[in-house]
Every structure is written in structure tokens, then in C-alpha cells.
DSSP file (Angstrom, degrees, kcal/mol; ACC not computed):
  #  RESIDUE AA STRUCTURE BP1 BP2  ACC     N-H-->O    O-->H-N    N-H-->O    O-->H-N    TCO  KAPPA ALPHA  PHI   PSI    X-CA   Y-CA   Z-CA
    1    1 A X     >        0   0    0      0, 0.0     4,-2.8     0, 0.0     5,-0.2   0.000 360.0 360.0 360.0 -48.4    0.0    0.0    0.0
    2    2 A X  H  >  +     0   0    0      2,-0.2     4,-1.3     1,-0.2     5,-0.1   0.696 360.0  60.5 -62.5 -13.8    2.7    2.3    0.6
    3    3 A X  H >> S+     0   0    0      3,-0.2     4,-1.5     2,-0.2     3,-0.7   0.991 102.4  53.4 -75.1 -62.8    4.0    1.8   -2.6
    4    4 A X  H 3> S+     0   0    0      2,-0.2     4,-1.3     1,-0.2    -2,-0.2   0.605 106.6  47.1  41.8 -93.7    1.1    3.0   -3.9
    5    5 A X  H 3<>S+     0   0    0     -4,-2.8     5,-2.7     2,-0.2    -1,-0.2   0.809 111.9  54.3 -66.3 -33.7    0.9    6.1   -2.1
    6    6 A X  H <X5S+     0   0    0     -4,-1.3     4,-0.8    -3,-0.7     3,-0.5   0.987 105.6  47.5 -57.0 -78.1    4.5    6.8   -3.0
    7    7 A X  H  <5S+     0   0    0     -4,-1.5     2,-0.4     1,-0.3    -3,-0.2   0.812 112.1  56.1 -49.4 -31.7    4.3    6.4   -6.9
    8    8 A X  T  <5S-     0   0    0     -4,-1.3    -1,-0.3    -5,-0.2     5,-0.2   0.170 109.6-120.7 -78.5  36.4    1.0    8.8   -6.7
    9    9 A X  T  >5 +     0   0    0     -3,-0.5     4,-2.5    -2,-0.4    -3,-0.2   0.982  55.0 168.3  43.8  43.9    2.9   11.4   -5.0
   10   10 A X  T ><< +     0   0    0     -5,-2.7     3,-2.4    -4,-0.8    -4,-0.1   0.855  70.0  45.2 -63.7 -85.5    0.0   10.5   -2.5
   11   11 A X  T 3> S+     0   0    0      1,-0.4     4,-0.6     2,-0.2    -1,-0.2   0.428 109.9  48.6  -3.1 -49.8    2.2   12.7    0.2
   12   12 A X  H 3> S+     0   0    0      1,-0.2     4,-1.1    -6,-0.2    -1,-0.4   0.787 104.0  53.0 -94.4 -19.8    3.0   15.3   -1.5
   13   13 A X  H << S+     0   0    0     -4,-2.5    63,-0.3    -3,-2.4    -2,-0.2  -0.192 103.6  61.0-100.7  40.3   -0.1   16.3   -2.9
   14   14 A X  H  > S+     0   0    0     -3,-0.1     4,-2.6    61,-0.1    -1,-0.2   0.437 108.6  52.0 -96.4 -25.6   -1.8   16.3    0.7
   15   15 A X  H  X S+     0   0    0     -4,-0.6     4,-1.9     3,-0.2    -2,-0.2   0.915 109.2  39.0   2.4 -94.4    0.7   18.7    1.3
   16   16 A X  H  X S+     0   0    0     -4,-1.1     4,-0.7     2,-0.3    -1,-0.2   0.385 114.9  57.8 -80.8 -23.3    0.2   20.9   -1.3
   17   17 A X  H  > S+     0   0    0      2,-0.1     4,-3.8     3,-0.1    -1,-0.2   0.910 105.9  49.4 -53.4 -64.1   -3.6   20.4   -0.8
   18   18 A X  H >X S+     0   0    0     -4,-2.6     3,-1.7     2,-0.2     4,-1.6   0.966 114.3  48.8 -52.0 -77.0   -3.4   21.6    3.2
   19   19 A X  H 3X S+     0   0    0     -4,-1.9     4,-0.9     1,-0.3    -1,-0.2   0.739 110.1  44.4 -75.4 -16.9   -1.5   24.5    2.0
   20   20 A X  H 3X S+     0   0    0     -4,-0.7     4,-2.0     2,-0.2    -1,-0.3   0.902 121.5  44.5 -71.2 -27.3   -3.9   25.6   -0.8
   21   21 A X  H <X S+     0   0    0     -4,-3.8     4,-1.2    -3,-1.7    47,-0.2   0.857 115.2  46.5 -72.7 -20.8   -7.1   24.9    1.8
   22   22 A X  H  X S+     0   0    0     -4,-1.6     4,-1.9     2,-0.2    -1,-0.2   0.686 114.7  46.9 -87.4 -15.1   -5.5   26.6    4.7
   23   23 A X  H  X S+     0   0    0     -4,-0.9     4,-1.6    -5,-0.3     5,-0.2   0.807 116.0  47.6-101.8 -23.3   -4.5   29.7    2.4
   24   24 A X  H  X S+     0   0    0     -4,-2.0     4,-3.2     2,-0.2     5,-0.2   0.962 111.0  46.8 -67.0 -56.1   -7.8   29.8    1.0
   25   25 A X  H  X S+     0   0    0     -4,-1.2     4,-2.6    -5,-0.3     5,-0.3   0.959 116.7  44.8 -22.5 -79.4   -9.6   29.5    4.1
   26   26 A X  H >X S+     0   0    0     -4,-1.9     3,-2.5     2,-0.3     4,-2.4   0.994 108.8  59.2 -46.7 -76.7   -7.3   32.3    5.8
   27   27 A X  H 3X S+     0   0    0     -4,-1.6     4,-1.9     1,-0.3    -1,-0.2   0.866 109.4  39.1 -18.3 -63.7   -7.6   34.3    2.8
   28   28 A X  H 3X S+     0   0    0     -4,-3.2     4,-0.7     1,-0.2    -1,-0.3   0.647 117.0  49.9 -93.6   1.2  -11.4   34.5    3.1
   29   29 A X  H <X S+     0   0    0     -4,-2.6     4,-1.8    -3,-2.5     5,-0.3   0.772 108.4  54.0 -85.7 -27.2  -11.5   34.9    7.4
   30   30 A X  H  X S+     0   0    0     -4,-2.4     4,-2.3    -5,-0.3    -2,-0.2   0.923 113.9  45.7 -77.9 -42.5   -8.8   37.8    7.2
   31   31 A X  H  <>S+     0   0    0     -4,-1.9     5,-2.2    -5,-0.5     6,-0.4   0.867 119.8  36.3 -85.2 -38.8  -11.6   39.3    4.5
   32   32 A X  H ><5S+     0   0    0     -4,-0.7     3,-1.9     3,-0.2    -2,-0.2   0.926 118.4  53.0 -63.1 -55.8  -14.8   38.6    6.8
   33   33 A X  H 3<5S+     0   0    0     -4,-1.8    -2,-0.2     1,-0.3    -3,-0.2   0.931 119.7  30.0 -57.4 -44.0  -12.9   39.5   10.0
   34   34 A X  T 3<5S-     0   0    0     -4,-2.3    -1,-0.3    -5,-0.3    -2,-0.1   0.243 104.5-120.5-113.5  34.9  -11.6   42.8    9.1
   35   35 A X  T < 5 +     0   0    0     -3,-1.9    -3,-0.2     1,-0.2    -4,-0.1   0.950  49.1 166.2  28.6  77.8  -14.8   43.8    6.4
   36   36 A X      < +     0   0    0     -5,-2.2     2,-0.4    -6,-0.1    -1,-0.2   0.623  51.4  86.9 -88.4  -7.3  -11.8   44.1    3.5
   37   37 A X  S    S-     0   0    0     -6,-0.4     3,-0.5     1,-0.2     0, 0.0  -0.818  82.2-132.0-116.9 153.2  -15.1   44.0    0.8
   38   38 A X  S    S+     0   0    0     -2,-0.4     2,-0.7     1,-0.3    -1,-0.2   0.885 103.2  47.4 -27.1 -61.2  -16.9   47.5   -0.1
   39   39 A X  S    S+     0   0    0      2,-0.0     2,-0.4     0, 0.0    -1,-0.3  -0.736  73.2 158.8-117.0  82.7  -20.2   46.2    0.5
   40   40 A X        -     0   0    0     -2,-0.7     2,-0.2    -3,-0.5    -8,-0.0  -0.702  41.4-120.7-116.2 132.5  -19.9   44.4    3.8
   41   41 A X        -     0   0    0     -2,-0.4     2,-0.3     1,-0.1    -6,-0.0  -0.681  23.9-109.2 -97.6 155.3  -23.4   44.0    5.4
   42   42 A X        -     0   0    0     -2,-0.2     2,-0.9     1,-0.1    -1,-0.1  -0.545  39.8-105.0 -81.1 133.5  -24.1   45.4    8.6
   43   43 A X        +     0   0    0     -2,-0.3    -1,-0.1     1,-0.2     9,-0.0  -0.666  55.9 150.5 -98.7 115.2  -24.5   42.6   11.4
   44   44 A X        +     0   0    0     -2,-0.9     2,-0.3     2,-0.1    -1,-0.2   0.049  46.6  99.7-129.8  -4.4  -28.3   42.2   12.2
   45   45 A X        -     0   0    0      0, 0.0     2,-0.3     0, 0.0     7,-0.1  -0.897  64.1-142.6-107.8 141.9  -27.8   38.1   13.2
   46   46 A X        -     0   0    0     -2,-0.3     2,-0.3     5,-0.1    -2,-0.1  -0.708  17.6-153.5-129.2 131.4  -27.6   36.9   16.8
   47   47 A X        -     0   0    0     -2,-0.3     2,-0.3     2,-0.0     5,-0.1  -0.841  17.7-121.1 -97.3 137.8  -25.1   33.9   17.0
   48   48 A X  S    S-     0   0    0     -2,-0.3     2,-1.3     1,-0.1     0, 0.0  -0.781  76.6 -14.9 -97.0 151.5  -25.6   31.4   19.8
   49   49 A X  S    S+     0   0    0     -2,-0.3     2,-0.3     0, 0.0    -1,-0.1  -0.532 131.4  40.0  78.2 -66.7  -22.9   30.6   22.6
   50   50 A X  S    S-     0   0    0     -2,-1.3     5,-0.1     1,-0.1     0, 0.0  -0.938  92.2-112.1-102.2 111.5  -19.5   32.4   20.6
   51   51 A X    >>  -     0   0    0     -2,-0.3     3,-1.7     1,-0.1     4,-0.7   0.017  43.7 -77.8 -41.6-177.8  -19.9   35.5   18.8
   52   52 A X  H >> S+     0   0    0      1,-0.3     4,-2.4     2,-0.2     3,-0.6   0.642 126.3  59.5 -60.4 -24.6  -19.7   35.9   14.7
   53   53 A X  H 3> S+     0   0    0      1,-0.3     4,-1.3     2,-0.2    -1,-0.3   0.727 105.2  41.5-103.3 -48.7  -15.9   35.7   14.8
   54   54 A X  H <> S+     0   0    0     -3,-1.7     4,-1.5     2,-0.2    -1,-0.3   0.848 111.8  57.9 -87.1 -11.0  -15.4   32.1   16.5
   55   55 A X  H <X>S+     0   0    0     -4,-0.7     4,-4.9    -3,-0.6     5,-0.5   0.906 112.9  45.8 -82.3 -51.7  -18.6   30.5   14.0
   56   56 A X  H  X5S+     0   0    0     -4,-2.4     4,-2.2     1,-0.2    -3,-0.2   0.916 111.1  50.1 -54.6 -33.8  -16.2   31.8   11.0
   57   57 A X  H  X5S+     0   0    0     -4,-1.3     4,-3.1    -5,-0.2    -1,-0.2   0.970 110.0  49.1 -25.0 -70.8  -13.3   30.4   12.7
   58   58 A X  H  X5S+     0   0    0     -4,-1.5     4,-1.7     1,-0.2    -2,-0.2   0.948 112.8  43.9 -46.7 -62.9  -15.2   27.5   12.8
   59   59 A X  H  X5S+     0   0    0     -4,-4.9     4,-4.2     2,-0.2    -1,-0.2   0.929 109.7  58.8 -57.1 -37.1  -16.3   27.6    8.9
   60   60 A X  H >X<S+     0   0    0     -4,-2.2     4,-0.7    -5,-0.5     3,-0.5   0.924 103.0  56.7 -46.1 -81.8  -12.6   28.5    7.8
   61   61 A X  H 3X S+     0   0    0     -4,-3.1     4,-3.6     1,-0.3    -1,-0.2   0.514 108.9  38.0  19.1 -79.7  -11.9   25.4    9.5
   62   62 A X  H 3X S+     0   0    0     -4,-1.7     4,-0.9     2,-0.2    -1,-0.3   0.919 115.4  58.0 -78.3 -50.4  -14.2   23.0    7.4
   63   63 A X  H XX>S+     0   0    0     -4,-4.2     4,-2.0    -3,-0.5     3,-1.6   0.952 103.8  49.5 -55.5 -69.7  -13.4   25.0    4.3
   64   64 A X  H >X5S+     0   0    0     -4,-0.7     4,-3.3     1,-0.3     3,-1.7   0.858 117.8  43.9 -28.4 -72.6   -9.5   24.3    4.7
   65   65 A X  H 3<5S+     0   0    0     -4,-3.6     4,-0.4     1,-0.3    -1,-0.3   0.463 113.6  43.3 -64.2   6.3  -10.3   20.7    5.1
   66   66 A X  H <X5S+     0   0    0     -3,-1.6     4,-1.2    -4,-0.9    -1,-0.3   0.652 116.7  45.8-122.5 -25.0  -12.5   20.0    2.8
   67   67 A X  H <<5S+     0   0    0     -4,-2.0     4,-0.4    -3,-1.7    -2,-0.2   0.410 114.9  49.2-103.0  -7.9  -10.8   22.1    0.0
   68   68 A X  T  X<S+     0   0    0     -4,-3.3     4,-1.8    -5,-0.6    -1,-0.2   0.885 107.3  53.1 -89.8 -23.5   -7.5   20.6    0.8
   69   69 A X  H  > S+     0   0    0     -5,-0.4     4,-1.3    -4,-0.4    -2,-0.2   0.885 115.0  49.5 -72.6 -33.9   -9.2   16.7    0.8
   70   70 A X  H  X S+     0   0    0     -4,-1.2     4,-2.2     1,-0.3     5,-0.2   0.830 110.7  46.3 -89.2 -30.2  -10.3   17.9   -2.8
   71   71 A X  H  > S+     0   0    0     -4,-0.4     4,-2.3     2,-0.2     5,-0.3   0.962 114.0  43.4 -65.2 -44.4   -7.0   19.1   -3.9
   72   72 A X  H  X S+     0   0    0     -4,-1.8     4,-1.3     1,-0.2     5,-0.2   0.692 115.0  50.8 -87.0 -24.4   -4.9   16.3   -2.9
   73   73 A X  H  X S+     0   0    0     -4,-1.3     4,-2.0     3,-0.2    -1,-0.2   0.865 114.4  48.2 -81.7 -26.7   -7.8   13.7   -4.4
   74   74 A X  H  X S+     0   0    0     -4,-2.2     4,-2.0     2,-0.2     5,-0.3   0.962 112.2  43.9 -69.6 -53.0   -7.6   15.9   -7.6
   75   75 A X  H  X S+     0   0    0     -4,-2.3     4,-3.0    -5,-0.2     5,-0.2   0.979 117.8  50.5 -47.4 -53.1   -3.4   15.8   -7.8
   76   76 A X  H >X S+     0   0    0     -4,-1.3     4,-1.7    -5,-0.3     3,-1.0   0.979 109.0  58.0 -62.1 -66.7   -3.7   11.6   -6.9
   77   77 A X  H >X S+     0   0    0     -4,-2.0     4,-2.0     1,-0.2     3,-0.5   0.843 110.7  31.3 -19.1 -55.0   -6.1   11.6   -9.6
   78   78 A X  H 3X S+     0   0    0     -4,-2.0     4,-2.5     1,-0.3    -1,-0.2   0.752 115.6  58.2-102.2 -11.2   -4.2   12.8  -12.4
   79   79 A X  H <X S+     0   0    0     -4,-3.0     4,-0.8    -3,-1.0    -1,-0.3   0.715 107.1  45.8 -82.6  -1.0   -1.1   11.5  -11.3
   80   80 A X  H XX S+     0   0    0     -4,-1.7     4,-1.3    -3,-0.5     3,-1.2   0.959 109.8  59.1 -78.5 -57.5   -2.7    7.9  -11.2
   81   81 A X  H >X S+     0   0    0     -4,-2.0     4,-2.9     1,-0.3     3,-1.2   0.898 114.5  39.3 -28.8 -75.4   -4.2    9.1  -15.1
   82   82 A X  H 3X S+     0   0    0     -4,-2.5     4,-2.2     1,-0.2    -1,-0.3   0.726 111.4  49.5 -47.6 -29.5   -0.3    9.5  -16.1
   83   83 A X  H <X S+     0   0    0     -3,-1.2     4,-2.2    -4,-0.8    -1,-0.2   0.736 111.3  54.8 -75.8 -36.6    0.9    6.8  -14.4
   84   84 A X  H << S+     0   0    0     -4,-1.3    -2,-0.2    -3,-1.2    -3,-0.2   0.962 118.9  38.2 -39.6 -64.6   -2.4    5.0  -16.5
   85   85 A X  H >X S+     0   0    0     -4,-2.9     4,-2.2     1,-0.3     3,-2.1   0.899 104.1  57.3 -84.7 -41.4   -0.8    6.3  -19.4
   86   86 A X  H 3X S+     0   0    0     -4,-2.2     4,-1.4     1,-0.3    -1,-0.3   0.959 114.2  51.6 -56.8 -55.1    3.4    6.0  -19.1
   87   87 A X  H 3< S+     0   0    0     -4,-2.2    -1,-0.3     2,-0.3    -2,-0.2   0.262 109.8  44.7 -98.7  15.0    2.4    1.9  -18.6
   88   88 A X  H X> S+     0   0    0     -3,-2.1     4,-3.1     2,-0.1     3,-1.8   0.683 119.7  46.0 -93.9 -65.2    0.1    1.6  -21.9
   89   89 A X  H >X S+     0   0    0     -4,-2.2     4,-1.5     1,-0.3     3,-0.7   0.758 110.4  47.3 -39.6 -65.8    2.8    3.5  -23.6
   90   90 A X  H 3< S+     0   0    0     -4,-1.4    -1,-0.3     1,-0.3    -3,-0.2   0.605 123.8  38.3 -66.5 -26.5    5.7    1.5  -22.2
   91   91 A X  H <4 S+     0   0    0     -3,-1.8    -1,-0.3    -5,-0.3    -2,-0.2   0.844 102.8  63.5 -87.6 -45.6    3.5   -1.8  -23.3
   92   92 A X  H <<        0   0    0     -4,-3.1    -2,-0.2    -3,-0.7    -3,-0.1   0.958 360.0 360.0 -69.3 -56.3    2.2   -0.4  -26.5
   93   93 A X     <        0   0    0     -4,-1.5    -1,-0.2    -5,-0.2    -2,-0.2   0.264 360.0 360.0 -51.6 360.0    6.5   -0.5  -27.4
């Protein structure tokens, strides 16, 4: 199984997943937290338990992982595709 993960660069594209979810993520709480867009709504919604600040936290969160799980399955993906393809080729000769 670890061989596996090794030839898909399984490792390195979780990597490179986490840092595109976490930079996206950040990116868009640094832009809620400090109202970076023009037309920023005035806050008229009652949060329970935390104020708005720790639920976005929260949401960042779930956006990093879930947009890193999707990068890293997209990178395994297409390196599997090539991998597909270098051993047809190598066969096909």
C-alpha cells in the first residue's frame, strides 16, 4: 500500500492540498474578520454561545479541510491518469 501512495505522490499532494485549503480559508476569514469588501453587510444576526468571529473560525476550518481533501484527491487523480498512461505507452513499445 505504501508503494502506492508513494508512486501517486499520494504525500506530497496532501501537502500541497493543506496549504492551498489553509491559504484559502485564511484568505477569506482575514476578509470577513476585518470587512476588507466595499459592500460588507451590517450585522443584524444573533449567533448562539460564541460571537460571529469564533462560528467563522469555525467555517474556515471546514473550508480548509474540505478544499485541501479535494486538492490532494484531484493531484492523486491525475497522477494515477499519467501513471495509466506512461504503462500503456511502455507496453504499447
Amino acid at each position: 500500500m505504501l508503494v502506492l501512495l508513494e508512486s501517486l505522490a499520494f504525500y506530497r499532494n496532501v501537502r500541497i492540498g493543506a496549504v492551498v485549503g489553509a491559504s484559502v480559508a485564511l484568505a477569506l476569514y482575514l476578509v470577513r474578520t476585518f470587512e476588507l469588501l466595499p459592500w460588507a453587510l451590517v450585522e443584524v444576526r444573533e449567533y448562539p454561545l460564541f460571537g460571529p468571529d469564533v462560528w467563522f473560525l469555525l467555517l474556515a476550518f471546514v473550508l480548509a479541510a474540505t478544499l485541501g481533501l479535494l486538492v490532494a484527491i484531484l493531484l492523486t487523480v491525475v497522477a494515477a491518469i499519467r501513471g495509466v498512461r506512461d504503462v500503456k505507452r511502455e507496453a504499447g513499445d
